[in-house]
GUFILO-949165 format. One record per residue (C-alpha): residue number from 1; x, y, z. Coordinates in Angstrom, 2 decimals, decimal comma. Layout:
N
nuza pos=NUM	c1=X	c2=Y	c3=Z
...
//
This chain:
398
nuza pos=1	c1=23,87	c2=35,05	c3=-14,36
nuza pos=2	c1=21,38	c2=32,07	c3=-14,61
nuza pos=3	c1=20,74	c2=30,18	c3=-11,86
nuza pos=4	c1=20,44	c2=26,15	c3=-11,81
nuza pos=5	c1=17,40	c2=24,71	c3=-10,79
nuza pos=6	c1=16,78	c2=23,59	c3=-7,19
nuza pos=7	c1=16,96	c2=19,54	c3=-7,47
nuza pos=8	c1=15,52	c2=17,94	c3=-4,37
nuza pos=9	c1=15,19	c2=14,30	c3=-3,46
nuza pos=10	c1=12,40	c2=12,97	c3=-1,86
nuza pos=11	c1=12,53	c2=8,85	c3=-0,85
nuza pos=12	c1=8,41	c2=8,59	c3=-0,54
nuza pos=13	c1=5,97	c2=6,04	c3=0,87
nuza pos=14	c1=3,19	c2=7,23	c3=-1,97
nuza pos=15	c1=1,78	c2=9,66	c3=-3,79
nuza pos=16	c1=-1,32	c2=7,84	c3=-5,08
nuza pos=17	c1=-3,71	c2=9,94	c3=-7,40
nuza pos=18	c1=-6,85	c2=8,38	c3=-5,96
nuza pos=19	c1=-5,34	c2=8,19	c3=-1,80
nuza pos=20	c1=-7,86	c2=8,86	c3=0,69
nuza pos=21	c1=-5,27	c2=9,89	c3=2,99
nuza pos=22	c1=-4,63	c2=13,55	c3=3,65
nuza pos=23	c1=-0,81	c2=14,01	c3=4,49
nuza pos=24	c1=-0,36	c2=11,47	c3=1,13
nuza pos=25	c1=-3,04	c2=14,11	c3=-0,39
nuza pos=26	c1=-0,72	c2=17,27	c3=0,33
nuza pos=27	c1=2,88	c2=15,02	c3=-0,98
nuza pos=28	c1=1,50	c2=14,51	c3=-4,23
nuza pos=29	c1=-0,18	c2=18,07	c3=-4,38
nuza pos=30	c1=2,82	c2=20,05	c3=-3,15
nuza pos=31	c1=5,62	c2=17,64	c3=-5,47
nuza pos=32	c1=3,34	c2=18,15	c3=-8,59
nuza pos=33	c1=3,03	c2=21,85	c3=-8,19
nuza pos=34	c1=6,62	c2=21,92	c3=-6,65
nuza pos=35	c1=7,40	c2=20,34	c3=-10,06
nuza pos=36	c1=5,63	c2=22,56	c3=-12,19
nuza pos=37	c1=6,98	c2=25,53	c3=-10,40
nuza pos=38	c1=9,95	c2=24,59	c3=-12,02
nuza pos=39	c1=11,89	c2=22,47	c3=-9,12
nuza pos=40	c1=13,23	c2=19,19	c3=-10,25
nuza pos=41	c1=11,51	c2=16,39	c3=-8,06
nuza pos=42	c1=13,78	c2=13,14	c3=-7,73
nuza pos=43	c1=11,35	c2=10,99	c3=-6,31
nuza pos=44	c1=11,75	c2=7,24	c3=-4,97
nuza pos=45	c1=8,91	c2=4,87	c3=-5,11
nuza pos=46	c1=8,28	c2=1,05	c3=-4,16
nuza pos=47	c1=7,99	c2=-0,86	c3=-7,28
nuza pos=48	c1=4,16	c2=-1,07	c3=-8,80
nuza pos=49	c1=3,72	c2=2,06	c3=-6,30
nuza pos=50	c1=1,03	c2=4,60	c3=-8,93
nuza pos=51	c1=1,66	c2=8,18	c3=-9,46
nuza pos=52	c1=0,62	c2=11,07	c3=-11,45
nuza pos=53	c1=1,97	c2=10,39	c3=-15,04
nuza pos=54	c1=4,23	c2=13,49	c3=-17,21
nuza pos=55	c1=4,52	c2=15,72	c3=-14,26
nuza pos=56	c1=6,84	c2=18,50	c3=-15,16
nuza pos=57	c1=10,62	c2=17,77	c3=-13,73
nuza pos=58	c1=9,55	c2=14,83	c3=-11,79
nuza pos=59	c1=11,56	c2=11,47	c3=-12,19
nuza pos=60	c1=10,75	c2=8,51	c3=-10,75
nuza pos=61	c1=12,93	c2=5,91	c3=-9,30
nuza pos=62	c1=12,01	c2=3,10	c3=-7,38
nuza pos=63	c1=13,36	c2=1,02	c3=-4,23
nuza pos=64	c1=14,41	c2=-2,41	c3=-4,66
nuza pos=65	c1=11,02	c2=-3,58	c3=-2,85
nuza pos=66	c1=7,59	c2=-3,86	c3=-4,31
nuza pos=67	c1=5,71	c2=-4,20	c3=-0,66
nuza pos=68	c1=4,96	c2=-0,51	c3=0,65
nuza pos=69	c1=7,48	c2=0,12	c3=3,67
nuza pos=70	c1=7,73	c2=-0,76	c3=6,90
nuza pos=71	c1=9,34	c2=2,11	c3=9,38
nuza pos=72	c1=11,13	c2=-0,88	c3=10,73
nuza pos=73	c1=12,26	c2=-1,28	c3=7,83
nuza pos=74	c1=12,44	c2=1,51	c3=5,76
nuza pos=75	c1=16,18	c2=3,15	c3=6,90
nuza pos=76	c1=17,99	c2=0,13	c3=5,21
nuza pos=77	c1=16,04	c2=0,13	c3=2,19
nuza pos=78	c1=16,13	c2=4,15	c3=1,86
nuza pos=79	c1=19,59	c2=4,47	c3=3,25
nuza pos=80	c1=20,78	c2=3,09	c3=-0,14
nuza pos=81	c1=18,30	c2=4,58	c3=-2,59
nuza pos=82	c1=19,20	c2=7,99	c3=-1,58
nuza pos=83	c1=23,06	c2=7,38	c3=-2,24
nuza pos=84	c1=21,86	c2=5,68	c3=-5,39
nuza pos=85	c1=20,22	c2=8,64	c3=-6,78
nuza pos=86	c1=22,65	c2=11,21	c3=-5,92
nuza pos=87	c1=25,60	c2=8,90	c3=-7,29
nuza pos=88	c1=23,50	c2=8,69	c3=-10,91
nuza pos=89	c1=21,91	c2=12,14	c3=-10,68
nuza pos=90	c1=23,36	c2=14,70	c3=-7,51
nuza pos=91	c1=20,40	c2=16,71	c3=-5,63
nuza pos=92	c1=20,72	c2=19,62	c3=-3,78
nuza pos=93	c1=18,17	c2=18,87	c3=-0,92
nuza pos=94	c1=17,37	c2=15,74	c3=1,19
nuza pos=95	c1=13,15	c2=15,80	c3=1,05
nuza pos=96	c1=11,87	c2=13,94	c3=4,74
nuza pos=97	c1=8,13	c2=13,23	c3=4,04
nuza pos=98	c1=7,51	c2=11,31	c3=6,73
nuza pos=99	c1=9,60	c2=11,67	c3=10,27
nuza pos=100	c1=8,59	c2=7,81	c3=10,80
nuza pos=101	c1=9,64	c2=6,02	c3=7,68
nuza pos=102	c1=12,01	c2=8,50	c3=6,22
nuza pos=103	c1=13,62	c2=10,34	c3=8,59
nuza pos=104	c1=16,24	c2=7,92	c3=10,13
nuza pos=105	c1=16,92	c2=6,55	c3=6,18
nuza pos=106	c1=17,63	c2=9,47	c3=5,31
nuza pos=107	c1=19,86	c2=11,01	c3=7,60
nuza pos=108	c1=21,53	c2=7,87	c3=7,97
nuza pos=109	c1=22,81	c2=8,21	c3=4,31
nuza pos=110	c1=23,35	c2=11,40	c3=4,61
nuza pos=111	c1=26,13	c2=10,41	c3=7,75
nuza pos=112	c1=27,07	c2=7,16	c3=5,99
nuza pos=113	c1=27,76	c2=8,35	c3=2,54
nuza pos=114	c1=29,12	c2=11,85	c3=3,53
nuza pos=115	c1=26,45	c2=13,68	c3=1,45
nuza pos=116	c1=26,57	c2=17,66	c3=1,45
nuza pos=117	c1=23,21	c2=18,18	c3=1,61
nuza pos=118	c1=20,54	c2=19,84	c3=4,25
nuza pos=119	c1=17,78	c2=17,91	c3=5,21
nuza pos=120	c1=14,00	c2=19,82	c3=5,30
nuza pos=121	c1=11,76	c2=17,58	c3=6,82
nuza pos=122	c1=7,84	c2=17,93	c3=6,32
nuza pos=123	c1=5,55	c2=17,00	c3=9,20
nuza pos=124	c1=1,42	c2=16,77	c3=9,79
nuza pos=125	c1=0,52	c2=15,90	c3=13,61
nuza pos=126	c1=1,81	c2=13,12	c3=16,34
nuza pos=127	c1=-0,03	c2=10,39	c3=16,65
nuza pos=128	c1=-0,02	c2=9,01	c3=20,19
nuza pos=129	c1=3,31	c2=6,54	c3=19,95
nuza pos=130	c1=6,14	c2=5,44	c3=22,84
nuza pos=131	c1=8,43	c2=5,98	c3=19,88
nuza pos=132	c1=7,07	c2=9,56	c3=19,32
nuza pos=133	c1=10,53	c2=10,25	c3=21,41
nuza pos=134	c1=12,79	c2=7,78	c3=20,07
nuza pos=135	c1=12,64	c2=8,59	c3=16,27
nuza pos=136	c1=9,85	c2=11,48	c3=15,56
nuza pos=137	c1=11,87	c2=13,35	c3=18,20
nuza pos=138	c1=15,56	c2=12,78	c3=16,50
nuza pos=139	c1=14,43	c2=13,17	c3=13,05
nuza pos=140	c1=13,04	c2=16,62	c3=14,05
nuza pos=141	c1=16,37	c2=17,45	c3=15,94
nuza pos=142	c1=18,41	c2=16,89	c3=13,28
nuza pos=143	c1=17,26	c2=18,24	c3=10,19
nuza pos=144	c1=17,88	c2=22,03	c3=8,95
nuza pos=145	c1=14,60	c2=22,69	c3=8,76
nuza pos=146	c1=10,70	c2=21,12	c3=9,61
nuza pos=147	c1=7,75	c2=22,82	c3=7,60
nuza pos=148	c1=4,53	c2=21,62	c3=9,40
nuza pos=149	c1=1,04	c2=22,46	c3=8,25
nuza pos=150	c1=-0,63	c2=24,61	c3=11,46
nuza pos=151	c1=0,23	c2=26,26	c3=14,54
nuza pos=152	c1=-0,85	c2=23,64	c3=16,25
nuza pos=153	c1=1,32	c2=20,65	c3=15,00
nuza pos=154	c1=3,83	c2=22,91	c3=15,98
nuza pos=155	c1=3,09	c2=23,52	c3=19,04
nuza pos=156	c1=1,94	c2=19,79	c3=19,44
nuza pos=157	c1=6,32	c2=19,21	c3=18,80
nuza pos=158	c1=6,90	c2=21,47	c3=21,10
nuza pos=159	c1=4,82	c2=20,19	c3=23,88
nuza pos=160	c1=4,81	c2=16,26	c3=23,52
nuza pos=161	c1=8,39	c2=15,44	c3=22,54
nuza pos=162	c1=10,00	c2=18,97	c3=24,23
nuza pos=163	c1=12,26	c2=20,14	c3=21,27
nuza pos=164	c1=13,03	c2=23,53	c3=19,92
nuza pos=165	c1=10,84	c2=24,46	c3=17,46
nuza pos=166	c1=13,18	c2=27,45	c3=16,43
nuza pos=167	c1=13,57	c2=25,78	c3=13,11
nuza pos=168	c1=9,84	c2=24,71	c3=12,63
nuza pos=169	c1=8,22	c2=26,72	c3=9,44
nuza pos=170	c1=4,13	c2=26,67	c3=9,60
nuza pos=171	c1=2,94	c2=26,53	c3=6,50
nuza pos=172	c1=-0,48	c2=25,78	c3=5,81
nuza pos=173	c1=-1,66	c2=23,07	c3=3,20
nuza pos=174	c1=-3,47	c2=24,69	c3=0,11
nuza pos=175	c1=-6,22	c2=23,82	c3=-1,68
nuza pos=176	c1=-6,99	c2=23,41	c3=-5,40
nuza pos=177	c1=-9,10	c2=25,80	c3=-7,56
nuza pos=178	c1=-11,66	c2=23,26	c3=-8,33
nuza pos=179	c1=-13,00	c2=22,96	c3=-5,26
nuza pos=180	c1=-15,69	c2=25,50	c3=-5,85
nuza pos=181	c1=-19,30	c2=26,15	c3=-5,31
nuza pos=182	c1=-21,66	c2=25,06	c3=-7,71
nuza pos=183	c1=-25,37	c2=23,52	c3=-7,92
nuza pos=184	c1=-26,69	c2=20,50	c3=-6,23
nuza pos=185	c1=-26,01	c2=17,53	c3=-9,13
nuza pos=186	c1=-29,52	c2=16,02	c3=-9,56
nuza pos=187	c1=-28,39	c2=12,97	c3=-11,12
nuza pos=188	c1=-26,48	c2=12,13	c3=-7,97
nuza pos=189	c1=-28,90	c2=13,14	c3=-5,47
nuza pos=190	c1=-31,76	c2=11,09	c3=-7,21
nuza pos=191	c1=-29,45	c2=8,02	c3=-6,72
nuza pos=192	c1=-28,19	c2=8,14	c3=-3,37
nuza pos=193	c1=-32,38	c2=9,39	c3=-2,31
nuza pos=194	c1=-31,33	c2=12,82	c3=-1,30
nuza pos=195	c1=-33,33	c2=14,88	c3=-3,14
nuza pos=196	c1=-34,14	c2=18,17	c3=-2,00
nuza pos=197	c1=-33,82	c2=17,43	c3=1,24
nuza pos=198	c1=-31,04	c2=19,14	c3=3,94
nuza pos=199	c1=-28,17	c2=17,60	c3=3,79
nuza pos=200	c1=-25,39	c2=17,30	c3=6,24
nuza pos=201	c1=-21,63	c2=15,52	c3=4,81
nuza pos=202	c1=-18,61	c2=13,87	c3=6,54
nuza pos=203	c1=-15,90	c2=12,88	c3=3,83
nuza pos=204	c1=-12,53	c2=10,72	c3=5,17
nuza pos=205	c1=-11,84	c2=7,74	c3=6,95
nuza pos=206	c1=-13,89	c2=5,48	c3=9,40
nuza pos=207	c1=-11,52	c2=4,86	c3=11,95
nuza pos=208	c1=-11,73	c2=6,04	c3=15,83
nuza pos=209	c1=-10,11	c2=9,47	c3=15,82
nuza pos=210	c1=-12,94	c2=11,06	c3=13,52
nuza pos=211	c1=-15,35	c2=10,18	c3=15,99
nuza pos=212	c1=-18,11	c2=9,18	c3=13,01
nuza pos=213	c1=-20,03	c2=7,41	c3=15,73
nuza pos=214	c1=-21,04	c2=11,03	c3=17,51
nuza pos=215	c1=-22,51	c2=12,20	c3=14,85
nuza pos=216	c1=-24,97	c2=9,16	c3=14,59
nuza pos=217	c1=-25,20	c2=9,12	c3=18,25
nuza pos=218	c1=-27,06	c2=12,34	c3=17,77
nuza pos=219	c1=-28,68	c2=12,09	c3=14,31
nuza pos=220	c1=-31,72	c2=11,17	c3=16,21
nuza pos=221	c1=-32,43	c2=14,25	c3=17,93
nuza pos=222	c1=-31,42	c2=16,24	c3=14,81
nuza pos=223	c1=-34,09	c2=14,84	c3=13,13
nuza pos=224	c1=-36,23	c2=16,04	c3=15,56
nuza pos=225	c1=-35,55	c2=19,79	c3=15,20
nuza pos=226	c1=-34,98	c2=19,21	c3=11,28
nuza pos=227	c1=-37,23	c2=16,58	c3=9,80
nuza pos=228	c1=-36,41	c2=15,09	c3=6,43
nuza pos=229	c1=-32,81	c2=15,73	c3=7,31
nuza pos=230	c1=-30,08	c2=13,70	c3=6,04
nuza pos=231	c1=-26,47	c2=12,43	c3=6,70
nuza pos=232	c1=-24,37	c2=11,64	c3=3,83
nuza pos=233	c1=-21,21	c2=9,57	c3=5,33
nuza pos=234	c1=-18,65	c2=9,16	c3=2,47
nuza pos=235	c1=-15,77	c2=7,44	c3=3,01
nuza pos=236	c1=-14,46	c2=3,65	c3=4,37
nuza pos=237	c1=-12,50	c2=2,30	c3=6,95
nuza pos=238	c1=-12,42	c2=-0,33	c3=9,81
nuza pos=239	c1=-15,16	c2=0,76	c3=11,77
nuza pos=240	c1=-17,40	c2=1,10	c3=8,88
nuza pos=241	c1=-19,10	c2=-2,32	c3=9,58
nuza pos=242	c1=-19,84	c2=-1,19	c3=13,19
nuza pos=243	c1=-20,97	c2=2,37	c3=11,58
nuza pos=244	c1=-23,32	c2=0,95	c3=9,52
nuza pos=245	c1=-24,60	c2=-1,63	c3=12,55
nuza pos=246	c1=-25,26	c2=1,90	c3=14,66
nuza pos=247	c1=-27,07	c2=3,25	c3=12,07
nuza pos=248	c1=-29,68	c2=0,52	c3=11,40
nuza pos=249	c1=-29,83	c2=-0,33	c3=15,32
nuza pos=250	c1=-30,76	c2=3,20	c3=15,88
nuza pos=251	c1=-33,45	c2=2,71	c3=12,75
nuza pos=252	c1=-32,16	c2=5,77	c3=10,57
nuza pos=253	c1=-32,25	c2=3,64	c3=7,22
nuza pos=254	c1=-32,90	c2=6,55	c3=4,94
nuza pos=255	c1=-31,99	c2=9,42	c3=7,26
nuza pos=256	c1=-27,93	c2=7,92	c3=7,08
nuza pos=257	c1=-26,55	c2=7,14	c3=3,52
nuza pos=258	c1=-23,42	c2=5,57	c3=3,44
nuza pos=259	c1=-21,55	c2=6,58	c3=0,14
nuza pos=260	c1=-18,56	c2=4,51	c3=0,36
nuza pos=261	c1=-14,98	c2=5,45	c3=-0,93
nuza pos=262	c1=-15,47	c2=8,35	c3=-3,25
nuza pos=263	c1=-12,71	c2=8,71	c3=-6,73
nuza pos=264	c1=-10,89	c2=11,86	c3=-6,07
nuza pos=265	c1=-12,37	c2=13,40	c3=-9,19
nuza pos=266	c1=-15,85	c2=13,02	c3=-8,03
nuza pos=267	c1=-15,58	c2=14,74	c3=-4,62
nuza pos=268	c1=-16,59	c2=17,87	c3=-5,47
nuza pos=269	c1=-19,81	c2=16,74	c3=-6,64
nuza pos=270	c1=-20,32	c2=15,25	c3=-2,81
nuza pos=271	c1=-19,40	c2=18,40	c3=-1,29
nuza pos=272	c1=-22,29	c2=20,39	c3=-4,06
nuza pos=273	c1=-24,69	c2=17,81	c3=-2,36
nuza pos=274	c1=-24,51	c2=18,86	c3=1,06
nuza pos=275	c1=-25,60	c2=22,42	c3=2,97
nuza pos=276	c1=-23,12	c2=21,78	c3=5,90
nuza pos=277	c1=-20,12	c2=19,61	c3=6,03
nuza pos=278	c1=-19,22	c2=18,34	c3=9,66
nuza pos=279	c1=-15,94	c2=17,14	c3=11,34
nuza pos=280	c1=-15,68	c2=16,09	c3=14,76
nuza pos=281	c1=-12,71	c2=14,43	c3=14,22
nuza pos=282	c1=-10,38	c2=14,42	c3=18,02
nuza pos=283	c1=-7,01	c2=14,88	c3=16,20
nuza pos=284	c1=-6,09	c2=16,28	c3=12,71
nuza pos=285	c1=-3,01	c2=18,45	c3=11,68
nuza pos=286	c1=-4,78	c2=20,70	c3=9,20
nuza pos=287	c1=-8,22	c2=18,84	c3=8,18
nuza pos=288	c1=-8,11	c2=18,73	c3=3,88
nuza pos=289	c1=-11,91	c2=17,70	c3=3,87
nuza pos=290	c1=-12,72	c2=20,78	c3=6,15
nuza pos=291	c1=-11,10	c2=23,18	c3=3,81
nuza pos=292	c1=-12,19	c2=21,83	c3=0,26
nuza pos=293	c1=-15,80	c2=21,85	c3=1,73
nuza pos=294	c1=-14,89	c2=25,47	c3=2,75
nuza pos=295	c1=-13,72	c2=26,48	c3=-1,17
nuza pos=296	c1=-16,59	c2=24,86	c3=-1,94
nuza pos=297	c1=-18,86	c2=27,61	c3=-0,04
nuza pos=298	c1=-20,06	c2=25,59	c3=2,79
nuza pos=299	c1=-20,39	c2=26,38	c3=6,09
nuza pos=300	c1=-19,02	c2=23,81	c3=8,66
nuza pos=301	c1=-18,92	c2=22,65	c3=11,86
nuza pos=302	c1=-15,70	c2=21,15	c3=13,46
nuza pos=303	c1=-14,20	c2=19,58	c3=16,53
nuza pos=304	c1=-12,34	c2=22,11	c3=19,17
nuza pos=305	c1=-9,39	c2=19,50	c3=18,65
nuza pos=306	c1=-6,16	c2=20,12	c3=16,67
nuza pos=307	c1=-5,89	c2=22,10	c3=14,46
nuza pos=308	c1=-9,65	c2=22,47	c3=13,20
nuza pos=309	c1=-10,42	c2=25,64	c3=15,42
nuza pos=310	c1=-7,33	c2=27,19	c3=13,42
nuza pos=311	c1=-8,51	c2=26,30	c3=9,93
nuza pos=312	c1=-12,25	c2=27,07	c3=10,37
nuza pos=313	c1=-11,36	c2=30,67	c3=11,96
nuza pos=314	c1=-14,33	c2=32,29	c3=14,43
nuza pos=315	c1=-16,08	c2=33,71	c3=11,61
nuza pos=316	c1=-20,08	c2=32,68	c3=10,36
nuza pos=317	c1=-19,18	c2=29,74	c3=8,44
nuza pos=318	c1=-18,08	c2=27,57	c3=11,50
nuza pos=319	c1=-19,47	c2=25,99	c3=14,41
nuza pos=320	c1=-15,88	c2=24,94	c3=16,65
nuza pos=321	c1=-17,61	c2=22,45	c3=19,05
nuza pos=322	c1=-17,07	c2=20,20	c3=21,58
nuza pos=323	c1=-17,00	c2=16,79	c3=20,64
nuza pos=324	c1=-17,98	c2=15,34	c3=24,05
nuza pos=325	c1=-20,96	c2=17,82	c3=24,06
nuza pos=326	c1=-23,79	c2=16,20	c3=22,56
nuza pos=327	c1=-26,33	c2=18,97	c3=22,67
nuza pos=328	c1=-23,31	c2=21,61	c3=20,71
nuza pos=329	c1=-23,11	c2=19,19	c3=18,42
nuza pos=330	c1=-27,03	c2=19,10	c3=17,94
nuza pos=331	c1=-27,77	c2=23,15	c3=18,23
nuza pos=332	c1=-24,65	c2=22,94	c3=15,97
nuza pos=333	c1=-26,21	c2=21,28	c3=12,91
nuza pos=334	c1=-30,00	c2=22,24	c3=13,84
nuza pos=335	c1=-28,47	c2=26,26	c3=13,30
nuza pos=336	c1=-27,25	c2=26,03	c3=10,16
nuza pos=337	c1=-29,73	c2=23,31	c3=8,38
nuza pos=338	c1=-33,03	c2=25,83	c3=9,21
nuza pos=339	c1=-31,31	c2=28,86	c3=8,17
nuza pos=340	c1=-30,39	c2=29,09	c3=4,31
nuza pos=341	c1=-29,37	c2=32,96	c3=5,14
nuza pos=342	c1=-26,96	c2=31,70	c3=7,75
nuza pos=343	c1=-25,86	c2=28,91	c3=5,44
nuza pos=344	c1=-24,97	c2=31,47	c3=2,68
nuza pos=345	c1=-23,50	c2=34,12	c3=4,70
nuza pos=346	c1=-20,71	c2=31,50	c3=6,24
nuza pos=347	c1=-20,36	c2=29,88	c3=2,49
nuza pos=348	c1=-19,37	c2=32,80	c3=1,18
nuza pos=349	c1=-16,91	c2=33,83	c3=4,17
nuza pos=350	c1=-15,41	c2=30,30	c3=4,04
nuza pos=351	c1=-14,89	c2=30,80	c3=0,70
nuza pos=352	c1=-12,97	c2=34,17	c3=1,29
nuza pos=353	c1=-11,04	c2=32,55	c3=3,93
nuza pos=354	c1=-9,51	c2=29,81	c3=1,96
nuza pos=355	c1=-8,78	c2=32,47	c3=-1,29
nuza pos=356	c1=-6,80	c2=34,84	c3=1,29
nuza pos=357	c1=-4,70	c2=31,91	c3=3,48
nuza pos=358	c1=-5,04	c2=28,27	c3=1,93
nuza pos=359	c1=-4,22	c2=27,82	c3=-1,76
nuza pos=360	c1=-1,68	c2=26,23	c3=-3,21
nuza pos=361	c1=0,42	c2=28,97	c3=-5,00
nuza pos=362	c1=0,82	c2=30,45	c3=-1,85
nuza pos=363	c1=2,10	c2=27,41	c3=-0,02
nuza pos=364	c1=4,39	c2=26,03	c3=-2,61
nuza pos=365	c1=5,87	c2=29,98	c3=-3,26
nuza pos=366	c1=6,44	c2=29,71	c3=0,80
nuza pos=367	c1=8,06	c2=25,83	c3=1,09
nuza pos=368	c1=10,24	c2=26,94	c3=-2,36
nuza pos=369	c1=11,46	c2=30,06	c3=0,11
nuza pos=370	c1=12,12	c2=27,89	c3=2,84
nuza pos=371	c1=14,16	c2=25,04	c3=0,75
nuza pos=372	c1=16,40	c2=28,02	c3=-0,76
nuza pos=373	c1=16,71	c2=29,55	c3=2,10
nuza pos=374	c1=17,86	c2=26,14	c3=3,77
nuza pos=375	c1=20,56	c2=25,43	c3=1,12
nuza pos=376	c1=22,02	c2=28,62	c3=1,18
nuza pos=377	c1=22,52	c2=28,67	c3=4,51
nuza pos=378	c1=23,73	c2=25,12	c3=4,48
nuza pos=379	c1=26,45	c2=26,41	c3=1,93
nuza pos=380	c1=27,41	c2=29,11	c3=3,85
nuza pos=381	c1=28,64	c2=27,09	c3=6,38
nuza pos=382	c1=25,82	c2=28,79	c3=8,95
nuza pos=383	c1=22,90	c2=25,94	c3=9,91
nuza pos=384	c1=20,21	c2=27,34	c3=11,60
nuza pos=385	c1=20,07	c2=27,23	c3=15,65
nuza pos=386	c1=17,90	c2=24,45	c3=17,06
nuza pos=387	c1=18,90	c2=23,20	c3=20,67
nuza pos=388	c1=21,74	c2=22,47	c3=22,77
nuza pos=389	c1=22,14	c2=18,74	c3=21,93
nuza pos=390	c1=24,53	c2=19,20	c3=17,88
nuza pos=391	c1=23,03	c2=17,79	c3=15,06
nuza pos=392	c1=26,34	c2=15,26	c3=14,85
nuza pos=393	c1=25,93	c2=14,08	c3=18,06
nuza pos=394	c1=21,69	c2=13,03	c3=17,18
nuza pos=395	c1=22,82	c2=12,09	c3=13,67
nuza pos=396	c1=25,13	c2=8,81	c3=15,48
nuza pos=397	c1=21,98	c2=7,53	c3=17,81
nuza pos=398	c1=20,14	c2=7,55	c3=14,62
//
């Protein structure tokens, strides 16, 4: 007997092909490949909002906004997209991308309009909020199922907001096949003034939490150990004027290149630059950057924050520091920069690691078993057990 597909809705802030941001990174990853995989994606964008173009069984539909959304905002405007879309097309599943802007629109259709459909909501990490407990909390509550991206964004729910995480899926992010070693691209070097010399990369955004300013803190005495050394900084944000201030007030013109916002399609070619990519970011719910440079077969060093220590492993290819340790930080980067063995070794079991737990056919296989597994229960009558407090009784504060 043939099955129909599974139909999903997912009321979305952005998929952008060229975002910088990682959680918008993994939405339009996992709804393209979601898409191909044969599940049709009903997907609600702010008008002028870009996307991939002629993804399989994706259609778009759009809010009656242009302006990106405001979480203050957002229920009213989503509440009636979602009963627009299943009045012209039905879904099966309510998609939550985002417990912030979505969560509370969504459920509140879902109690307003009577719709007889689970919600699966997707989460990343908590960033530090007062209304972590008023709406992350409630959205989390109430829907069927969460799918998170580590261990320790679940355990992060868990601890911080003090739900039941019974219904909380980890499943990790993947990461795409052409993120793969290769040799250093000459062109690119000559132009930035690499060369041949070592080179140490940070990819993603300039802002506080990635704690950019450590690593020029101790470029310095890196330099020391490895002369010629050099650290490429790609990437832009607000504390990229203050970056670059740091930089020339500690005089390493030369020794710091700032690359500036990178096209998606031209990261690899960053990553085939470097011999060790570093994060010492304080707070990140996977760490995309981290595991591309990882398929790429490059050791790393990371921050013993989040969920880094989790997706670097113990193995060769990672230092797991800590970030308020200068001197790790140092040894960290002087280890791997004089030691092309060590370098390779770790490459090569980074590389391993990501083939065996982060690519994408594995996540999307596992999120398609967790939606089905939702909606069947949801149509059996039998929703899964989450805490004490019903999910009718969260649904009316929301």
């Amino acid at each position: 007997m043939s099955t129909a597909p599974l139909r999903i809705c997912s009321p979305h802030c952005g998929v952008n092909p060229e975002t910088t941001s990682g959680g918008e990174t993994y939405e339009r990853e996992l709804l393209v490949r979601l898409g191909r995989a044969g599940v049709r994606v009903e997907l609600i964008l702010a008008r002028g909002k870009p996307h991939p173009e002629g993804v399989a069984n994706w259609t778009v539909h759009r809010f009656r906004i242009r302006r990106g959304l405001r979480w203050y905002v957002a229920p009213f405007v989503v509440r009636g997209a979602v009963k627009r879309v299943h009045d012209q097309v039905g879904f099966d599943l309510l998609r939550v991308h985002s417990l912030r802007y979505i969560g509370p629109g969504a459920l509140w259709a879902r109690r307003r309009y009577g719709l007889d459909v689970p919600v699966v909501s997707h989460h990343h990490h908590l960033d530090p909020s007062p209304l972590n407990r008023l709406i992350e909390k409630r959205v989390i509550e109430t829907s069927e199922r969460v799918i998170t991206v580590s261990e320790f964004s679940r355990r992060q729910l868990a601890n911080e907001l003090g739900v039941s995480v019974n219904h909380v899926s980890v499943i990790h992010n993947g990461v795409d096949e052409r993120f793969a070693p290769g040799p250093r691209d000459a062109a690119l070097a000559g132009r930035l003034g690499v060369g041949s010399r070592p080179a140490t990369l940070f990819l993603g955004g300039l802002k506080a939490r990635k704690n950019v300013d450590l690593l020029l803190g101790v470029w310095p005495r890196v330099l020391t150990l490895v002369p010629g050394a050099v650290l490429l900084i790609v990437g832009t944000g607000p504390l990229e004027r203050a970056l670059r201030q740091k930089a020339a007030d500690l005089d390493l013109r030369g020794s710091v290149i700032f690359c500036g916002r990178v096209a998606e399609e031209d990261k690899v070619r960053y990553y085939r630059l470097a011999d060790l990519f570093v994060s010492p970011s304080s707070l990140e719910g996977f760490g995309f950057s981290v595991a591309e440079a990882m398929s790429c077969g490059m050791p790393v060093l990371v921050a013993n924050r989040g969920a880094l220590p989790e997706l670097a492993g113990g193995g060769v290819g990672a230092a797991v520091i800590d970030p308020g340790n200068p001197q790790e930080i140092i040894e960290g980067i002087a280890g791997f920069l004089r030691s092309q063995e060590r370098r390779a070794e770790g490459g090569r079991a980074n590389r391993a690691r990501i083939d065996a737990l982060f690519r994408w056919d594995r996540a999307v296989s596992k999120v398609r078993e967790v939606y089905g597994e939702t909606l069947a229960r949801w149509r059996s009558g039998h929703p899964p057990t989450r805490s004490a407090t019903s999910s009718a009784q969260i649904e009316r504060r929301l």
